[in-house]
N, C-alpha and C positions, 0 to 999 in steps of 0.2 A: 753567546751573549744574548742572542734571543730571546731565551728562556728564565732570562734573569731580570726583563725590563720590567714587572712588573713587583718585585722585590727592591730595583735599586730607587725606582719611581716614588716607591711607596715611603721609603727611607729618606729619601730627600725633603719629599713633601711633609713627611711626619719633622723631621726635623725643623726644617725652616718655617715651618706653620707654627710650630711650638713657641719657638725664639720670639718669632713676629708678634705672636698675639702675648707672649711673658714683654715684652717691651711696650706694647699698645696698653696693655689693660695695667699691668705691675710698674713697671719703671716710672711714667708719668704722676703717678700717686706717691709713690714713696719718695720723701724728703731726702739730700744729696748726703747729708750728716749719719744716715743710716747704713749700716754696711750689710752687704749681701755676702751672702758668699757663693762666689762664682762658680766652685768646683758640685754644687749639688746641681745648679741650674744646667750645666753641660750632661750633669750626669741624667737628668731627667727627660732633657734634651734628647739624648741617646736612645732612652727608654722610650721614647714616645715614635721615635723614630724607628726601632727594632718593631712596635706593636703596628704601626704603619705597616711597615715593610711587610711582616707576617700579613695582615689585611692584602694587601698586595697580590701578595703569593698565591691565595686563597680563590682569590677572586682572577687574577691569569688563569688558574689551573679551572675553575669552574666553567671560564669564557673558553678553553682549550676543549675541554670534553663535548661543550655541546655544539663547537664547532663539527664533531664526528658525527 
């Protein structure tokens, strides 16, 4: 599990960073009568979340090496 905090870290934060700021900057502007569709926003959500998590990865493994 060690070896995977800066993958799950990276996923979380890419995640809920996304959501937070699709609600702050989009939701507050767009009118209630307008419809979203939810399943792209989750699926972008994801995406953004998986590109986090690689960042992540990337950069544990970088902070790994030069600990040797």
């Amino acid at each position: 599990m060690k070896n995977k905090t800066g993958t799950i870290s990276g996923f979380v934060l890419g995640l809920t960073g996304f959501l937070l700021l699709f609600k702050l900057i989009f939701l507050n502007n767009i009118p209630p009568e307008d419809e979203l569709a939810p399943g792209i926003v989750v699926f972008v959500a994801v995406l953004n979340g998986l590109l986090f998590a690689f960042i992540g990865y990337k950069i544990q493994n970088y902070l790994r090496k030069k600990e040797n």
